[in-house]
N, C-alpha and C positions, 0 to 999 in steps of 0.2 A: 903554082899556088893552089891550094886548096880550095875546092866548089864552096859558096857560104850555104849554112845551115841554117833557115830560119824555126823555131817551134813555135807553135800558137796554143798558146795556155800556159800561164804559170803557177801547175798547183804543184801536187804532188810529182805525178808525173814529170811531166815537164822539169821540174827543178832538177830530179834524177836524170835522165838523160842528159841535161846539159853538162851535170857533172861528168855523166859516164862519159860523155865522149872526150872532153878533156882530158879526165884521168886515165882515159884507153890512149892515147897521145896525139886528137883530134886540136891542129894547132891554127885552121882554118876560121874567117868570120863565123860567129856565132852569136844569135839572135834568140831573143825568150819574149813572149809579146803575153801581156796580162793584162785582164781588161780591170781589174780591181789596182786602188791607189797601193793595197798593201805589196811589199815583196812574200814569194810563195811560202803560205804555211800552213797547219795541219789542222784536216777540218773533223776528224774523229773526236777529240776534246770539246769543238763546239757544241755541243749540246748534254756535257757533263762539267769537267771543270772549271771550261772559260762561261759557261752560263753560268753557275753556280759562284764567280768571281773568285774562286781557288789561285784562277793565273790572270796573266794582262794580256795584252795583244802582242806584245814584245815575244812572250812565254812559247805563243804556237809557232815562231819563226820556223823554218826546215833549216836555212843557215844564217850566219852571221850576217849583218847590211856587205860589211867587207868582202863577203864572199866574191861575189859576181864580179866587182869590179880587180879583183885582185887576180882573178880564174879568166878574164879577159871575155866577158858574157856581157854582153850589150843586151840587161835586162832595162827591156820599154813597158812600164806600165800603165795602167789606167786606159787600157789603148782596145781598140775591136776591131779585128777584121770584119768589112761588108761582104769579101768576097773573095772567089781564089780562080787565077785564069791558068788552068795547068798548059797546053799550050806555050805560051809567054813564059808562063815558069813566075809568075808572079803574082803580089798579094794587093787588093786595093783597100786600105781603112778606111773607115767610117769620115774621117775627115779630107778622105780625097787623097791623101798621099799615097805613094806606090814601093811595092818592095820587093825586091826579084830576089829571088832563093834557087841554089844548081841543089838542095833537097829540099821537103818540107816535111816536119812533122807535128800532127794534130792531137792535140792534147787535151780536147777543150771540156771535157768533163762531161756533167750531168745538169738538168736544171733540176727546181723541184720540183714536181706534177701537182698541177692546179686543179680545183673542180671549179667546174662551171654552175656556180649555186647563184640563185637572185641574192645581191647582198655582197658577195664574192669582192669588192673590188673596196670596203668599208674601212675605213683607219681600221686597227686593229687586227684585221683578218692578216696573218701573216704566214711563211714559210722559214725552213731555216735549211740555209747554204752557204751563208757568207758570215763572215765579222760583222757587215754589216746589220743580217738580217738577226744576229745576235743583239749587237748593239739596242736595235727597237725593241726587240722581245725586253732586255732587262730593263728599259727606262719604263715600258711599258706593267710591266710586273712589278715594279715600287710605287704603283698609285693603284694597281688594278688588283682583287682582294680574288677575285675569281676568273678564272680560264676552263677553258674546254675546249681539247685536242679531237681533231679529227681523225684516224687511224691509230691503231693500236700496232703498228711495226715498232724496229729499233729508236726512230727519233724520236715519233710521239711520247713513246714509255721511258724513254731516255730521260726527258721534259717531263712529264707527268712527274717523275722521282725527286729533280730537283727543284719541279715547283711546290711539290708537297714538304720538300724540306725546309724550304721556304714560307712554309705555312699558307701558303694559297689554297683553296675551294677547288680541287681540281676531277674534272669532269675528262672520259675519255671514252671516245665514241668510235664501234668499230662495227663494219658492215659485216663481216665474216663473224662466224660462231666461236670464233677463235680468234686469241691474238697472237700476229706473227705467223700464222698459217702459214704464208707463203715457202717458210723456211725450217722450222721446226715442226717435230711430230706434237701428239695429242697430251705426252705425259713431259714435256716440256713448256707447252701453251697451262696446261694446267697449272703448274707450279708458279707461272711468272702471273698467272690471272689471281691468284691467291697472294702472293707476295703484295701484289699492288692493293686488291681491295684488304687485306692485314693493315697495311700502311694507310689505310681511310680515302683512297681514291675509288672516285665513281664509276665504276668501269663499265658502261654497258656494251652486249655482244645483240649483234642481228639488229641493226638500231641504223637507218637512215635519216637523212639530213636534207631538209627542205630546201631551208632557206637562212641567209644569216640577218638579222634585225637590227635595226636602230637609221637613227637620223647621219648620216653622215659619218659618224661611229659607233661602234658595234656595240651592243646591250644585249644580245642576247642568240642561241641558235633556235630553230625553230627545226624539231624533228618530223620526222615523215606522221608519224602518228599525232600531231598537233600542239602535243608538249613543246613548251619555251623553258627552256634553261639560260637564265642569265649570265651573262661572259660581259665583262671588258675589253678581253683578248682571247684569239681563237688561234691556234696554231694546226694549218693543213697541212698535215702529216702524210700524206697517201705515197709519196715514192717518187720515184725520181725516172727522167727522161733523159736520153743522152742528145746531147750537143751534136746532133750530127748533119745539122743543115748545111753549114756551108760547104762542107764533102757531099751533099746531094745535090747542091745546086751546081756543084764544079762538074757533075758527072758522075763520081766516083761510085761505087756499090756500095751501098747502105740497107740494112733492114734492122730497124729498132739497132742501131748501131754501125760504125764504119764496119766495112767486113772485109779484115785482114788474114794474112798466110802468117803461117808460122815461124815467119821475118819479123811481122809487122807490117809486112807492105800490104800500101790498099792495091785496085785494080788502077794505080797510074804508078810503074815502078819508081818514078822521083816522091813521091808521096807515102809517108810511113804515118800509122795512129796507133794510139798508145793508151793505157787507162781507163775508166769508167766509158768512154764513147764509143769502143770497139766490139767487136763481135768478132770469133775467131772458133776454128772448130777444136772439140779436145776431144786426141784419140782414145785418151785418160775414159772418157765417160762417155765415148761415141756420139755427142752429140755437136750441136754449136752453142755456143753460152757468152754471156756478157754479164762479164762480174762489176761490181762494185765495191772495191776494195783497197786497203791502203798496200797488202800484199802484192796484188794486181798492176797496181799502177806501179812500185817498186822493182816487181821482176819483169814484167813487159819492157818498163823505160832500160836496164841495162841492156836486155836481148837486143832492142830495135838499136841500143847504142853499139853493139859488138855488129850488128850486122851492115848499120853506114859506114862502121870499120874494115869491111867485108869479110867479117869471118861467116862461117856458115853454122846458122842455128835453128832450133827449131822449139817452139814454143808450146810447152804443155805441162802448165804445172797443177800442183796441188792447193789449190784455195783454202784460206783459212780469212776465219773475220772476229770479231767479237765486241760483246755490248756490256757495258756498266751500267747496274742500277740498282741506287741504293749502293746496299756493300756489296752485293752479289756481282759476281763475273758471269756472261755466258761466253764460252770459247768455241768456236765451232771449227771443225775440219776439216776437207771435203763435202761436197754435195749431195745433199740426201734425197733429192727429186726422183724418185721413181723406186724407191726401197719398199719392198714385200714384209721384212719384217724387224724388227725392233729386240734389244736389248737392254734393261734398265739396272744397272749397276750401280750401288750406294744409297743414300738414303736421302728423299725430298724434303723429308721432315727435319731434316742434321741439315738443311740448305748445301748438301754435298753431294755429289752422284753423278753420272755421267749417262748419255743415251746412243749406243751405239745400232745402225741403219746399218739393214742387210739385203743385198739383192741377190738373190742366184746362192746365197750361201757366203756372200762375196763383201769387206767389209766396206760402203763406198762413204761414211762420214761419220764422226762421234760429235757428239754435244755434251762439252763438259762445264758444267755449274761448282765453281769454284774448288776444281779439279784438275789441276793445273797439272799435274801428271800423266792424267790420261792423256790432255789436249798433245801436250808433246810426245808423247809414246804414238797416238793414232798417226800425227802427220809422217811417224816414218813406218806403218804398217797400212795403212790403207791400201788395199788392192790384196789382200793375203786374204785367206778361206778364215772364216770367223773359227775361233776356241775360245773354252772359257776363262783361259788362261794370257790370251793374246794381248789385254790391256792388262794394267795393273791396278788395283782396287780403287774405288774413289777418294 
């Protein structure tokens, strides 16, 4: 009989795996542990079409309700591991029950990064990660006439788009000189900083945050410089953190992330991690990196599935991500962190173009703004000597 398989997480990840190992011909118990009521679904839409009310909560399923029960997957949801005894080989939940697993893998995602601001903890003040945390944002946004998002990355501007579509007052605060810095260059952060105040949002850059106000619920933010800006609702946007406590408290090696081999295994070979939690070196870009991504969690979860199979693999792909807002696409692909020098193909003003990142002469990411051509042509040239001729127009 086949060792049982427990996962803990049922997002993206997770769901994937469980399928892979089945459909690799994985015919052993198998387990999927979610700490949400929902069955696993997809959270890139959360903060575009299922805020915006486009879809229902049914719409972000990953598979049918039938799935799991039909594919012989003892998914337990609403459920939280407290703890994990590698040793024992076993899981202790939150409610005291016990679950032995002969493998385990961790799936457990991301939270969202809190600031620690006086006010911080106020009805209204929210994040966004779950169904749920959707859920208050839109009941919250049918009585509330004004918002103001903290961070100016992919979700805040995400929010920012479909609250102004919505006709909300919306105010968006970003500590950096730039928004999105962390990921795009200067002639990408410009184009998206333009699009948004075009669109009548407040966008300010270099602008710190004191404090959040009001009695119990929130009325207002209070900037570093002593300006109040009135808000009903505040959405901290600053980024996400990975889930990797209970893999540090079991032992396991962790830094900002579990840190896996290019199996998936962490540092206890019965224990595999997968998705937005891991941390993993890529020869691709010589460095170690921990993505975020629905790519990510996709091709990670089949690898770690082909390798409880015991094939032999080894993990190092080409990341690609992308943000909607308003009509515009941005498609990103490959990592541009440490690029010398830039290429800007097509036109900002046509909302068409593309920014191809160069290091050593070498191409390692393009950014394509509703250029859907290029984004596909880059994922299969990256790593080739730049020409001008190497992508195809915008």
């Amino acid at each position: 009989m086949q060792e049982e398989i427990v996962i803990v997480g049922a997002g993206q990840a997770g769901a994937q795996i469980a399928q892979s190992l089945r459909q690799g011909g994985f015919e052993g118990p198998l387990r999927l542990i979610g700490d949400e009521t929902h069955p696993p679904y997809q959270r890139p839409p959360l903060s575009k079409k299922f805020l915006a009310g486009e879809i229902d909560a049914e719409g972000l399923w990953l598979r049918p309700s039938a799935f799991f029960a039909t594919n012989n997957i003892d998914l337990i949801p609403n459920t939280r591991v407290a703890s994990i005894d590698p040793k024992a080989k076993r899981l202790t939940l939150q409610n005291g029950d016990r679950i032995s697993y002969g493998k385990l893998v961790l799936a457990t995602g991301t939270n969202a990064r809190r600031l620690t601001l006086p006010g911080g903890d106020k009805q209204g003040v929210v994040t966004l990660r779950s169904i749920a945390d959707v859920d208050l944002i839109r009941e919250r946004l049918q009585t509330s006439p004004r918002i103001v998002i903290i961070g100016a990355g992919y979700i805040g501007l995400e929010v920012a788009a479909v609250a102004k579509t919505l006709g909300k007052d919306v105010v968006v605060l970003e500590a950096q000189d730039r928004p999105m810095k962390r990921v795009v260059s200067e002639a990408v952060s410009s184009f998206f900083t333009d699009l948004h105040k075009n669109r009548g949002i407040d966008l300010r850059l270099n602008t710190g945050v004191e404090a959040i106000e009001g009695e119990g619920s929130v009325t207002g933010v209070r900037l570093a410089d002593g300006e109040l800006l009135p808000a009903e609702l505040v959405l901290v946007a600053v980024g996400a953190e990975p889930n990797d406590h209970l893999a540090t408290e079991a032992g396991l090696e962790t830094d900002n992330g579990i840190l896996v081999d290019g199996a998936c295994q962490t540092s206890d070979p019965d224990i595999y991690a997968i998705g937005d939690c891991t941390r993993f070196y890529s020869n691709r870009y010589k460095r170690s990196v921990r993505m975020e991504s629905v790519q990510n969690a996709i091709d990670q979860a089949k690898l770690a599935a082909q390798a409880l199979l015991g094939h032999d693999v080894d993990y190092d792909p080409l990341p690609w991500f992308w943000s909607d807002q308003y009509d515009i696409k941005l498609q990103i692909a490959g990592l541009s962190e440490g690029y010398d020098d830039t290429v800007v193909v097509g036109s900002p003003e046509a909302l068409k173009f593309y920014v191809a990142y160069l290091k050593d002469g070498i191409l390692i990411a393009v950014d394509s703004i509703n250029s859907p051509r290029s984004h596909m042509m880059a994922r299969r040239v990256i790593g080739e000597s730049w020409r001008d001729d190497l992508l195809p127009d915008a």
